[in-house]
C-alpha positions in Angstrom: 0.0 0.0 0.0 1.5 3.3 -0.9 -0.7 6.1 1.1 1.2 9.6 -0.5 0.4 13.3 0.3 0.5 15.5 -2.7 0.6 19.0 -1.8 0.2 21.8 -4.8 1.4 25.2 -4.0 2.9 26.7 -7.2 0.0 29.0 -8.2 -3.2 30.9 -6.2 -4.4 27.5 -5.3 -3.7 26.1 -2.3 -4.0 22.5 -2.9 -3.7 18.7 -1.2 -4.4 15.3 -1.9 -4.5 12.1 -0.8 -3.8 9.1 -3.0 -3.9 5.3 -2.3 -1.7 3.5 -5.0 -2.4 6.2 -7.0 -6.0 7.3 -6.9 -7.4 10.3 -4.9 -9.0 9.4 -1.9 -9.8 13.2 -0.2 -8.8 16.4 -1.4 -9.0 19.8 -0.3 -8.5 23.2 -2.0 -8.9 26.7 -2.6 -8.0 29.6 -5.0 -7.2 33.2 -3.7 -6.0 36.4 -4.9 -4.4 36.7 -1.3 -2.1 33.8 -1.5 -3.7 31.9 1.7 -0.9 29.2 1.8 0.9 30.0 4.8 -2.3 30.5 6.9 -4.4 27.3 4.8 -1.8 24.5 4.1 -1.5 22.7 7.6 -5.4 23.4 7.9 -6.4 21.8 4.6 -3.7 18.9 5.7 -5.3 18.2 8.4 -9.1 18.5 7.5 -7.5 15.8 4.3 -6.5 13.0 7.4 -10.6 13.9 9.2 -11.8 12.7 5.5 -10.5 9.0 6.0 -9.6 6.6 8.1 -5.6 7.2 8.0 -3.3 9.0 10.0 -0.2 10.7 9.1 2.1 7.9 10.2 0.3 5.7 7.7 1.9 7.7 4.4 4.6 6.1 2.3 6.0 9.3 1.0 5.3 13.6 0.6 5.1 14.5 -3.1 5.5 18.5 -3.6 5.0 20.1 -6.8 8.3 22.2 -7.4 7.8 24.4 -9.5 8.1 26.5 -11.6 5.5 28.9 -10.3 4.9 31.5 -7.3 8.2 31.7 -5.2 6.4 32.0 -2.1 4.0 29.1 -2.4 6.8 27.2 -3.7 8.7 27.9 -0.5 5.9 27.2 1.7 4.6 23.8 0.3 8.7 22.6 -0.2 9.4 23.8 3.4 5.7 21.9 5.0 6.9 18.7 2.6 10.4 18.5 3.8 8.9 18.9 7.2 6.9 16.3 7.1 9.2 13.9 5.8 11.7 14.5 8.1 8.9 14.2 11.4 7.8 11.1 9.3 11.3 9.6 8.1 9.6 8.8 4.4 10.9 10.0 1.1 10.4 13.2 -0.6 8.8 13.2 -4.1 8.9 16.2 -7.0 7.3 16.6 -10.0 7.1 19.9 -12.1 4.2 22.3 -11.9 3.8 22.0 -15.7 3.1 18.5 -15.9 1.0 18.4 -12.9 -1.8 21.1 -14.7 -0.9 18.6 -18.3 -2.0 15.5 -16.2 -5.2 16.7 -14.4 -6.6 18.3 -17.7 -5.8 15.2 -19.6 -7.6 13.0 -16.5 -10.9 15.0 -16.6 -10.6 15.8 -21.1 -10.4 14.0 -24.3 -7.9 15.2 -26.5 -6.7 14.9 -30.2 -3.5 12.9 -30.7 -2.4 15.9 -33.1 -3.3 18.6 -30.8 -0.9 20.7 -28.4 -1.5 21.1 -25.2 0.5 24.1 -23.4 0.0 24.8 -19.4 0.6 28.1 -18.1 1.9 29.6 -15.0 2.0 33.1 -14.4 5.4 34.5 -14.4 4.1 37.9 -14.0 3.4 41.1 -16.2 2.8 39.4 -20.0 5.5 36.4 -19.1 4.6 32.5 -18.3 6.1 29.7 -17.5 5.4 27.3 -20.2 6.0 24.3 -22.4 4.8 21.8 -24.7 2.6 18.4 -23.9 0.9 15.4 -26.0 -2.3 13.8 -25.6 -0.7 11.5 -23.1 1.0 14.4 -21.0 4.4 14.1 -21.9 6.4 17.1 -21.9 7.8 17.7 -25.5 9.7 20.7 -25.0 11.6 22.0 -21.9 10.1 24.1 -19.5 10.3 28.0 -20.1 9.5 31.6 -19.2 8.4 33.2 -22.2 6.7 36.4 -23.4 4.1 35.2 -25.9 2.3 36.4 -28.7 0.4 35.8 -31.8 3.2 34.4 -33.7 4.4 32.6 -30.8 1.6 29.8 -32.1 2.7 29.5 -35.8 1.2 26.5 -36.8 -2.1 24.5 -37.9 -2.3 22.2 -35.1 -5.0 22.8 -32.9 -3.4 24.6 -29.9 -5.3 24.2 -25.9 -3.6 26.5 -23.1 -4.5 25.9 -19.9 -3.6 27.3 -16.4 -3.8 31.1 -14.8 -1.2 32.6 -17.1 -3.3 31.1 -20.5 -6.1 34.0 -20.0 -3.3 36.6 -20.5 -3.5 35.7 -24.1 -7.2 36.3 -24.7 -6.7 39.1 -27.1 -3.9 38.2 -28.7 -4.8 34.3 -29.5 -5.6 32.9 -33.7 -8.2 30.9 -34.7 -6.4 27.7 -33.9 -5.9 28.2 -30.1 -8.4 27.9 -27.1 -8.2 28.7 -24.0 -10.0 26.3 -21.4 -10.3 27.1 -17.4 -8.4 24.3 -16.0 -6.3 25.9 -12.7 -3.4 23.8 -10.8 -4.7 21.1 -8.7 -2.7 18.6 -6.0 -5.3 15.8 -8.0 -3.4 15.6 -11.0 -0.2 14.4 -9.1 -1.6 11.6 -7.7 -0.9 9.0 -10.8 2.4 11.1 -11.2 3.8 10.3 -7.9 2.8 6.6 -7.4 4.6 6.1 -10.2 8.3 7.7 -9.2 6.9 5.8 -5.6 7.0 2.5 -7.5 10.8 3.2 -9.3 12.1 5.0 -6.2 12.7 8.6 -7.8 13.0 10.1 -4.2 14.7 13.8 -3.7 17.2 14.4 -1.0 15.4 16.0 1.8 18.4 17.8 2.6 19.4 19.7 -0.4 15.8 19.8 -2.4 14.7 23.4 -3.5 12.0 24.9 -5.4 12.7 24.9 -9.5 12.0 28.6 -9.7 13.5 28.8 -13.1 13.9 32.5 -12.9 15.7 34.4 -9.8 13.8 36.3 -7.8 13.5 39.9 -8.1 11.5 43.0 -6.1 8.7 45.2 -8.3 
């Protein structure tokens, strides 16, 4: 049995999840211009354990999403993980913020095996952290911060952008791009992280940061 807390931080939502070999079992989380994650994330966390019949010392492992996204809610949810895992003495589990918005629009969306799928982070003003995905949610490009416009999607495939930084696009977007409300969720890393459970992709507690991709900066 592999019992793993999935905690999504990387955008306005404050998100967690439980997962039992891989499917969600409880979840709880909310979206707020105010950034609640430092006052909500050990609340949510334990209103999660009052869902089921587990307790904390039953978890196999902590994933974290690590970014690229907000640098304070990636501080906060790597800080509570690593936490955790030390109180707990289970491994630490990552997986990219990208991937985990690619996976939980693919779980809940059908989609054409020659269409692009793009998530997007806000990286503030007209910038996002971005990059490419297939029907299955593989990444097909590496991961980004770019300033996009029209010409930015020069091609005929049919183009889907998802995430909080897609909407910055509305005015700017051709015929051949649509932009569908799908926000970060700790629910799409559940099949994500029983999977690096199963082949033993563990971080070291010790050394494991955010992937902030771009350094921080004031303004």
């Amino acid at each position: 049995m592999a019992l793993i807390l999935n905690i999504e931080t990387s955008t306005k939502v404050c998100s967690v999840s439980l997962a039992l070999n891989g499917d969600v079992i409880a979840f709880k989380e909310e979206s707020s211009e105010k950034y609640i994650h430092s006052e909500k994330l050990n609340i949510f966390i334990e209103e999660l354990f009052a869902q089921v019949d587990y307790q904390l010392n039953d978890l196999a492992a902590i994933c974290v999403s690590k970014g690229p996204g907000s640098y304070t809610g990636l501080r906060i949810g790597v800080s509570s993980a690593k936490g955790f895992c030390y109180a707990l003495d289970i491994p630490l589990i990552s997986i990219d913020s990208l991937s985990v918005l690619a996976r939980e629009y693919l779980n809940n969306n059908f989609m054409q095996a020659n269409t692009i799928l793009m998530p997007m982070i806000d990286a503030r003003r007209m910038e996002v952290y971005t990059a490419v995905f297939n029907d299955k949610a593989d990444i097909q490009t590496a991961i980004s911060a770019e300033v996009i416009d029209a010409e930015f999607f020069d091609t005929n495939k049919e183009i889907i952008l998802i995430g909080d930084g897609a909407k910055k696009f509305n005015s700017i977007i051709p015929r051949n791009v649509r932009i569908e409300n799908n926000l970060s969720s700790s629910k799409g890393m559940a099949s994500l992280s029983y999977l690096k459970f199963t082949k033993k992709e563990f971080e070291d507690v010790a050394y494991f940061e955010p992937y902030y991709l771009k350094s921080f900066k004031l303004g």
